[in-house]
LUMLO-831293 format. One record per atom (N, C-alpha, C): chain; residue number from 0; x, y, z; atom name; residue in one letter. Coordinates in Angstrom, 2 decimals. Example, Ala and Ser with C-alpha at 12.3 -4.5 7.8 and 13.67 -1.06 7.14 Angstrom:
BEGIN
<r A, 0, <13.19, -5.69, 7.80>, N, a> <r A, 0, <12.30, -4.50, 7.80>, CA, a> <r A, 0, <13.20, -3.30, 7.80>, C, a> <r A, 1, <12.85, -2.25, 7.08>, N, s> <r A, 1, <13.67, -1.06, 7.14>, CA, s> <r A, 1, <12.90, 0.03, 7.87>, C, s> 
end
This chain:
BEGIN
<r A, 0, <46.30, 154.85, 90.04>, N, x> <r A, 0, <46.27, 153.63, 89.27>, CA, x> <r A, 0, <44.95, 152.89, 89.54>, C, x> <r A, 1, <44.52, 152.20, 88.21>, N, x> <r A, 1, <43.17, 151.34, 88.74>, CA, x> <r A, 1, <43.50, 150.11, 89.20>, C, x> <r A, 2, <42.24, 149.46, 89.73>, N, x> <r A, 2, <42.55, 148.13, 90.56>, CA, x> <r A, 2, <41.59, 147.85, 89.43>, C, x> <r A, 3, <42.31, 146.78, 88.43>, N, x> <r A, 3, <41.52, 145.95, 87.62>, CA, x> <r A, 3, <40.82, 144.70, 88.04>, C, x> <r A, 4, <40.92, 144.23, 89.35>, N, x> <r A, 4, <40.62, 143.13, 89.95>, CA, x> <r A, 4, <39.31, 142.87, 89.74>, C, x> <r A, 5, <38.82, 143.45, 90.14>, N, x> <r A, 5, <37.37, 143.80, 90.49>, CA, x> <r A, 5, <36.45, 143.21, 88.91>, C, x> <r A, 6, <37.12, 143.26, 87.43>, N, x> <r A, 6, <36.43, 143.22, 86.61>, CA, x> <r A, 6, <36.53, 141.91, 85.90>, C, x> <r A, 7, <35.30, 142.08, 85.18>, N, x> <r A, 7, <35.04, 140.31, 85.02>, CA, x> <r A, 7, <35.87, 139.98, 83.43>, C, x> <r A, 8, <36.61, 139.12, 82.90>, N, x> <r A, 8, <37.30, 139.01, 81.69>, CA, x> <r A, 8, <36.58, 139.19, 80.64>, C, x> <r A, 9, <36.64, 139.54, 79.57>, N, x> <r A, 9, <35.63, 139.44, 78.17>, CA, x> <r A, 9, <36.48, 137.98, 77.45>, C, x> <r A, 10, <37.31, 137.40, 77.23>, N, x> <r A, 10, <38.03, 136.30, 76.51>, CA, x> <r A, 10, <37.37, 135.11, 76.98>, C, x> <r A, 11, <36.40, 134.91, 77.72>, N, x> <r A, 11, <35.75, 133.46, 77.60>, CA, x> <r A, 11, <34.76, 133.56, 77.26>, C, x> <r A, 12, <33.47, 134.36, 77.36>, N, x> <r A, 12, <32.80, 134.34, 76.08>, CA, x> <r A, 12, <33.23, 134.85, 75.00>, C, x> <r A, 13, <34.23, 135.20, 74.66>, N, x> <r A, 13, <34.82, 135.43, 72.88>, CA, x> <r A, 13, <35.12, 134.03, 72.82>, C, x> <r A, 14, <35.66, 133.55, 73.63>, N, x> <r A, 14, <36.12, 132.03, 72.97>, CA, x> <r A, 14, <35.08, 131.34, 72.84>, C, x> <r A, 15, <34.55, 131.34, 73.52>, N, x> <r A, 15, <33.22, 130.47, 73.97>, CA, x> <r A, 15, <31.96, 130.59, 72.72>, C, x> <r A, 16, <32.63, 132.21, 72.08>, N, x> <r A, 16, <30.98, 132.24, 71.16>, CA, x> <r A, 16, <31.50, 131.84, 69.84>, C, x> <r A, 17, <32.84, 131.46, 69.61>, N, x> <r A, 17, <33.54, 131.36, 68.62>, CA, x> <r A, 17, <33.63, 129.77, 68.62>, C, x> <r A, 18, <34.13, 129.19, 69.48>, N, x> <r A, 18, <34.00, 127.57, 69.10>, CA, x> <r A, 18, <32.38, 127.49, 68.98>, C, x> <r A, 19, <31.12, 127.82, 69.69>, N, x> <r A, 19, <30.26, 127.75, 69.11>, CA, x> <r A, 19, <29.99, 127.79, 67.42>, C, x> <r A, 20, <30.14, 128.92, 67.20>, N, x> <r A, 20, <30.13, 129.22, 65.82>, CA, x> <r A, 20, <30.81, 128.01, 64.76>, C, x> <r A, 21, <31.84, 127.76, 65.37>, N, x> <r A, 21, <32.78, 126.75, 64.27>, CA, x> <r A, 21, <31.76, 125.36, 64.43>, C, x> <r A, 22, <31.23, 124.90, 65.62>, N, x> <r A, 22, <30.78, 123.96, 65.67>, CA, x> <r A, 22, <29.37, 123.63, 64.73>, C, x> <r A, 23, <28.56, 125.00, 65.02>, N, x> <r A, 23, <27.58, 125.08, 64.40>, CA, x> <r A, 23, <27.85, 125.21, 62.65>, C, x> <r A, 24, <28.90, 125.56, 62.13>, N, x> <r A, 24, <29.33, 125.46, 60.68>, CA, x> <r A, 24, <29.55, 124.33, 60.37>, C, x> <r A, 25, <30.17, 123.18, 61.39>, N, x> <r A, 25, <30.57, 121.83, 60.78>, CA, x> <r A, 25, <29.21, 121.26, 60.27>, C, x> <r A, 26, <28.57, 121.56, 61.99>, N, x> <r A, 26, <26.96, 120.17, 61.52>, CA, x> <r A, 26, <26.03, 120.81, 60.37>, C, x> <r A, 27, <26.17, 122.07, 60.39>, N, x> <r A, 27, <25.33, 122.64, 58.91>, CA, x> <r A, 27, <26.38, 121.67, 57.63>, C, x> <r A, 28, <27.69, 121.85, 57.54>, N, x> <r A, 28, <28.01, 121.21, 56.87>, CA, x> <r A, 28, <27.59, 119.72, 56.27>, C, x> <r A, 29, <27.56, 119.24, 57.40>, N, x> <r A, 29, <27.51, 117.77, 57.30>, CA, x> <r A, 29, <26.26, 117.51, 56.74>, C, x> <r A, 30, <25.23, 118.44, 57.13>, N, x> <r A, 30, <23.99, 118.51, 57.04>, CA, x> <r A, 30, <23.58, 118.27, 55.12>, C, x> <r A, 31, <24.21, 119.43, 54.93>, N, x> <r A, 31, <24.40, 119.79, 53.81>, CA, x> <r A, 31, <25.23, 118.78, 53.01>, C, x> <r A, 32, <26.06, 118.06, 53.55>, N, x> <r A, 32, <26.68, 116.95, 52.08>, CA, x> <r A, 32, <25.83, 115.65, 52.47>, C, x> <r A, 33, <25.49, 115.48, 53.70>, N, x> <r A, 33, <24.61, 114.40, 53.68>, CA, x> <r A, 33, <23.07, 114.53, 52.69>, C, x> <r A, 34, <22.77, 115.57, 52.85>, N, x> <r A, 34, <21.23, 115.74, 51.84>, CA, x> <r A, 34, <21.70, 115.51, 50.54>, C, x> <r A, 35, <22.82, 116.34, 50.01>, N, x> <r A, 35, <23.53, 116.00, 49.04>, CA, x> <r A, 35, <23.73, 114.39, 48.34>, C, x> <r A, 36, <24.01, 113.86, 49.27>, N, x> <r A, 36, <24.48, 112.59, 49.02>, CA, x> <r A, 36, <23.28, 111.58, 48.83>, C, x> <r A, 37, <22.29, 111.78, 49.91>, N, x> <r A, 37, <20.90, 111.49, 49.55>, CA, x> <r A, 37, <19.86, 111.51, 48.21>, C, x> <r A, 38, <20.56, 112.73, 47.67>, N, x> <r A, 38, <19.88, 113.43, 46.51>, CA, x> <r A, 38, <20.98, 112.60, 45.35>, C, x> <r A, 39, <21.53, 112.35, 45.62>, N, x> <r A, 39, <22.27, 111.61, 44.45>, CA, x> <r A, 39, <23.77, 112.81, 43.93>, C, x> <r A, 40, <23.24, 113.90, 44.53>, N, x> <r A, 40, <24.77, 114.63, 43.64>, CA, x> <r A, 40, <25.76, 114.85, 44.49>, C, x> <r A, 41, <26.75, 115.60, 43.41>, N, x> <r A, 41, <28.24, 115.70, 44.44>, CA, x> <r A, 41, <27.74, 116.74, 45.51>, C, x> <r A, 42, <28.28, 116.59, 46.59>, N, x> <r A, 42, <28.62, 117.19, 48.02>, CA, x> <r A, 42, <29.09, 118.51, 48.13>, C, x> <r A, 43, <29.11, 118.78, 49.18>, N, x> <r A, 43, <29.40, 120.46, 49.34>, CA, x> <r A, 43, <30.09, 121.25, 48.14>, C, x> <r A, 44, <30.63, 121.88, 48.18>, N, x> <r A, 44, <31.16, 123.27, 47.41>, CA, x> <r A, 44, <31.80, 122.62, 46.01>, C, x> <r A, 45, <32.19, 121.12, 45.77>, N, x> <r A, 45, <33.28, 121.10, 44.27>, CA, x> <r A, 45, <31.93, 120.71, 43.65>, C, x> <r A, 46, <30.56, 120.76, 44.10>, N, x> <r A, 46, <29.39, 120.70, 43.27>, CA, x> <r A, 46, <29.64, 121.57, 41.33>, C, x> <r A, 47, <30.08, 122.62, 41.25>, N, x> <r A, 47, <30.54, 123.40, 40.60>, CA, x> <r A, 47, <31.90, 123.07, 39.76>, C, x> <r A, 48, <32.77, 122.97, 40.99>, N, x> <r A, 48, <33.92, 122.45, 40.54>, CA, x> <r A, 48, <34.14, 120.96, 39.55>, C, x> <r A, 49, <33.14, 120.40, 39.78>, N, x> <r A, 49, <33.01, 119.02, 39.56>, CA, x> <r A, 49, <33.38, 118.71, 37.51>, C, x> <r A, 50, <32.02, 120.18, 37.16>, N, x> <r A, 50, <32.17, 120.12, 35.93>, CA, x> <r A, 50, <33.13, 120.89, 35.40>, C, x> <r A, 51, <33.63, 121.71, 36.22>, N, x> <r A, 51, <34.72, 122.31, 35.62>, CA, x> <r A, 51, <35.85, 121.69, 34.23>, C, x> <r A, 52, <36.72, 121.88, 33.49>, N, x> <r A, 52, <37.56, 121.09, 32.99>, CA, x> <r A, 52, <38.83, 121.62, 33.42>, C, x> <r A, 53, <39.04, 122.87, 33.19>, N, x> <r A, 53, <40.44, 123.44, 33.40>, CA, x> <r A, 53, <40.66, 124.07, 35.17>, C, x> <r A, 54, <41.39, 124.18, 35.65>, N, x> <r A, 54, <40.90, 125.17, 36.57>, CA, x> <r A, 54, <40.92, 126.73, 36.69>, C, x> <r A, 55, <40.26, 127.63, 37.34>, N, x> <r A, 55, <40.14, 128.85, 37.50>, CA, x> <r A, 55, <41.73, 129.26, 36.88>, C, x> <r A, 56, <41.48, 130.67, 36.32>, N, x> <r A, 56, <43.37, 131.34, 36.30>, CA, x> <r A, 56, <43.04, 132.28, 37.60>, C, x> <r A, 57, <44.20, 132.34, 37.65>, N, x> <r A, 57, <45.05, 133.03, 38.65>, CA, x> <r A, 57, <45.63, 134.51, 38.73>, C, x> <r A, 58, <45.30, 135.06, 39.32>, N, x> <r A, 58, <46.11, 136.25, 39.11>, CA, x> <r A, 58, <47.31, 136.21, 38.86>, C, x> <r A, 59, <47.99, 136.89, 37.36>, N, x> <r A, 59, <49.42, 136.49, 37.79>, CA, x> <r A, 59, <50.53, 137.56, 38.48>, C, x> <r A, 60, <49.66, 138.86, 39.30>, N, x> <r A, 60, <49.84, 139.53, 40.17>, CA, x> <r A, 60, <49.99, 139.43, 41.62>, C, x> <r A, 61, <50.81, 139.80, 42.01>, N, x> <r A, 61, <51.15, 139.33, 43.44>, CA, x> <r A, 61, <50.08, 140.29, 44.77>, C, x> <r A, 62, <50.10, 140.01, 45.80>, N, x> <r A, 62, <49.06, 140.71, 46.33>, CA, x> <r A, 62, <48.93, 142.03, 46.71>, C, x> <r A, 63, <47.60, 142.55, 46.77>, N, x> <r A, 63, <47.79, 144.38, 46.69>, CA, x> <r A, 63, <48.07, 144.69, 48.02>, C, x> <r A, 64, <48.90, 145.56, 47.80>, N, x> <r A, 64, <49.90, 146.39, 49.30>, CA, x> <r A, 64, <49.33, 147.16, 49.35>, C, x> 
end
C-alpha cells in the first residue's frame, strides 16, 4: 500500500486559480459597462438585445441525449 502522506494536495491551487479567474471576469466586466456607460450606450451583452423586438425562438425540442 502507498503512504500518500508525503504528497502535496492539487485542490488549492485549482481553487485558488479558479476564484482568480472569476474575479478577473467581474472587473473586466465592470470595466467594460463602465466604458460603455461613458460612451453613452447600453452596457454589457443586452447591447444587441436592446434593439431586438421579439425575442430569440426556441428550440421546440427538448435536449439532445
Amino acid at each position: 500500500m502507498y503512504d500518500n502522506s508525503e504528497q502535496r494536495s492539487a485542490v488549492l491551487p485549482l481553487v485558488l486559480s479558479t476564484v482568480g479567474s472569476v474575479l478577473v471576469g467581474l472587473v473586466v466586466r465592470r470595466l467594460r459597462a463602465d466604458r460603455a456607460a461613458a460612451r453613452g450606450g447600453p452596457a454589457g451583452r443586452g447591447r444587441r438585445d436592446a434593439a431586438r423586438t421579439r425575442p430569440a425562438r426556441r428550440s421546440t425540442r427538448g435536449p439532445v441525449l
